[in-house]
N, C-alpha and C positions, 0 to 999 in steps of 0.2 A: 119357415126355417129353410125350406129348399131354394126360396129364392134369395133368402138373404146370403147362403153359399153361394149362389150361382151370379150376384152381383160381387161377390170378394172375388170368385174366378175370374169374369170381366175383367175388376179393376187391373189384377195382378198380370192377366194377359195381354191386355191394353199397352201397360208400363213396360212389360217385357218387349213386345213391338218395336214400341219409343226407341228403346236403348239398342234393342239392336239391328234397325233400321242402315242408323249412321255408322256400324262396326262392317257391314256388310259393305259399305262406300267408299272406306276406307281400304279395306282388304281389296277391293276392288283394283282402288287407283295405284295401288302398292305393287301390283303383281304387272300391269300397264309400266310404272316406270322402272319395273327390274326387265322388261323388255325390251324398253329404249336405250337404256344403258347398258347391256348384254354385249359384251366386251368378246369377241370374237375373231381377233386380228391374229395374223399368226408371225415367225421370229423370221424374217426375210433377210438377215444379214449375211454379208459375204465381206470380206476381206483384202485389201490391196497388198500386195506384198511387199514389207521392210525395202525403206529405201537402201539397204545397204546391197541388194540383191537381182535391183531392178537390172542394175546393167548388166545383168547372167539371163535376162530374158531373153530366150530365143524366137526371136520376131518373124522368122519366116512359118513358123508351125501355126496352123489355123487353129482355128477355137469355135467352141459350140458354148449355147448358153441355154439351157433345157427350164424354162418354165412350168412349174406345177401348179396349179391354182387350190388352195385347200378350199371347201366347203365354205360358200357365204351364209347369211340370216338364213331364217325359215321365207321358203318360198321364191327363192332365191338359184339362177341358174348360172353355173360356170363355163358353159360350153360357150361358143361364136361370141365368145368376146376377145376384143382386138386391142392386140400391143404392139408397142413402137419400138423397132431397136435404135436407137442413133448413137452415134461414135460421139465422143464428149471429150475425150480427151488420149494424145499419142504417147508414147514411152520415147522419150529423146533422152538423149546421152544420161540416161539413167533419173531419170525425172519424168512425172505428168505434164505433158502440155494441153491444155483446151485447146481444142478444135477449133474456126473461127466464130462460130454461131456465138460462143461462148465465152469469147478470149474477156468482153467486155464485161461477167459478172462480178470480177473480183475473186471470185472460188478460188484457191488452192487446195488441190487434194493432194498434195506433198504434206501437207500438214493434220491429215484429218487419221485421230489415233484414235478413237473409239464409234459406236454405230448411234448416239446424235448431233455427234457431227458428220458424221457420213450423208445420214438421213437431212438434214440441215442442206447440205450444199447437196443433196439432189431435188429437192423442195425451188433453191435456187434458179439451178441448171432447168429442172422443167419449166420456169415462169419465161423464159424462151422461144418463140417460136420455131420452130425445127419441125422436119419430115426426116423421116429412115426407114427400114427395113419393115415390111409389117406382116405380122401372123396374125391369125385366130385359134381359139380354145378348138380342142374337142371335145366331147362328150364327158371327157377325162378330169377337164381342164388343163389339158397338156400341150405343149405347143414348141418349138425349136428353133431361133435360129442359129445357120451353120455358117461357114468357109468364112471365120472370121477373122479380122488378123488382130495381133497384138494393141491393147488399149483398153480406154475406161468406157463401158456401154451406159447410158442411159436408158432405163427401161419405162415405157406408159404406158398405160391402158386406158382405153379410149373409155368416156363417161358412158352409161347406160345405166338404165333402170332394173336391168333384169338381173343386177348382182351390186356386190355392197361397193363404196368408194376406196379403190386400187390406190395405195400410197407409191407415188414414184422411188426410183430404187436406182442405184448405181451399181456394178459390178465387172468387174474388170477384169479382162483374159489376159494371162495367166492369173489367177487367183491363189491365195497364200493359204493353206493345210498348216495351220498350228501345232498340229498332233504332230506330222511326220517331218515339218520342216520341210516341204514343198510345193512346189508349183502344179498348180492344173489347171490345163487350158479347156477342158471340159466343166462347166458349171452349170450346177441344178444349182437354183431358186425359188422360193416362195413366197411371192410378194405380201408383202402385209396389207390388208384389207378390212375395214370397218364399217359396220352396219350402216347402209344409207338414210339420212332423217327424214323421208319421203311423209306427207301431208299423209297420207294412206294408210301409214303407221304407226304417226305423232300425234298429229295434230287434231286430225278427225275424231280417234276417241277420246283423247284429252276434252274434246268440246263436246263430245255425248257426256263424259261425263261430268261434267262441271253443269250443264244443264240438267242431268237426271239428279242432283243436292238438289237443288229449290222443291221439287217433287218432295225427294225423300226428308226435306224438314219440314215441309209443309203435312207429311201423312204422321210424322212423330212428333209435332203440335198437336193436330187433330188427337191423335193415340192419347197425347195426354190429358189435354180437354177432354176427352170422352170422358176420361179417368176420373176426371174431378167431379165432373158433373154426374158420373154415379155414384160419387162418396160420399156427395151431397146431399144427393138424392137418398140416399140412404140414413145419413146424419140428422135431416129434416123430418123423415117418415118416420124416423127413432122418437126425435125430440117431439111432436106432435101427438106419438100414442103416449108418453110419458107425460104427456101436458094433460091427454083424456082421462090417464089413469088416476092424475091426481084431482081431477074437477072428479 
């Protein structure tokens, strides 16, 4: 009697194995691509100001453009990394003109009223080659540049592994306060930035685990085989003393 319990325990712990071998592989690869896709970027817009206004810009007043860098991925450092300022485009008789680097993209930012089209022609403007002005993070992710004069800035940051892929960013001194209905030639920024798809954090366990499945159906076959083969074994041993009992 005590073995025939202790083979129904087998079977029953065998089959439970089986089943949740593959729930464990699942939950696994589930939790890996809520980490790939871990959506992390943050709101980098700023604003041109209404062309009805441009020509009220006072072009001799300098301009600062105060870079903040929010927090990248896990593992992920903000500090000594390096952006580009370049001039992109002048305030002439109350309009943007591009600079020459740029004359030849086609971009009008006279015409750009919301932030994917903004985004859009500065995507543009960086496929460009161009050099300007260059900082680095501190420890902060904080960074400056100063004595700017009147125009649309182009901002980059230089590729690196040690933090997520920097989206290029446009902003333009004086910049448009929708709340108060004015100009400020001083502008903080937060560039938008998204998780980089580095082999290290994609790719590699994506491929452990696609090879640890053939393992884990290969041990929840055996689990179940084992299973049968003691039910069997049990079904046989049944029907054979039932054969002696009636000879």
């Amino acid at each position: 009697m005590k073995m025939k319990r202790f083979k129904t325990a087998a079977v029953f712990g065998l089959l439970f194995m089986a089943m949740t071998i593959p729930v464990r592989f699942v939950y696994a690869e589930t939790e890996q691509d809520a980490l790939i896709v871990q959506d992390i970027s943050t709101d980098g817009e700023t604003f041109f100001p209404p062309s009805d206004v441009l020509s009220d810009v006072e072009e001799d007043i300098q301009g600062e453009i105060r870079i903040h860098l929010t927090d990248g991925g896990t593992g992920t450092v903000k500090s000594g990394i390096t952006f580009e300022c370049v001039l992109a485009a002048l305030i002439v008789n109350g309009n943007y003109e591009l600079t020459e680097p740029f004359s030849g993209t086609g971009v009008d930012l006279n015409e750009i009223e919301n932030s994917e089209q903004l985004s859009e022609a500065a995507q543009q403007l960086a496929d460009i080659e161009v050099s300007g002005e260059t900082g680095i993070t501190d420890q902060n992710g904080d960074l400056s540049f100063s004595d700017l004069s009147t125009g649309v800035y182009l901002i980059l940051a230089e590729e690196t592994e040690s933090f997520d892929v920097i989206t290029p960013t446009l902003a333009a001194i004086p910049t448009w306060n929708e709340e108060t209905g004015e100009m400020a030639y001083q502008v903080l920024m937060e560039p938008k930035h998204t998780p980089r798809p580095e082999e290290s954090l994609t790719e590699a366990p994506q491929t452990s685990l696609q090879d640890d499945t053939i393992y884990y159906l290969i041990g929840g076959l055996l689990c179940i085989a084992g299973a049968a083969i003691l039910a069997f074994a049990g079904f046989w041993k049944r029907s054979k003393k039932d054969d002696e009992e009636i000879l």
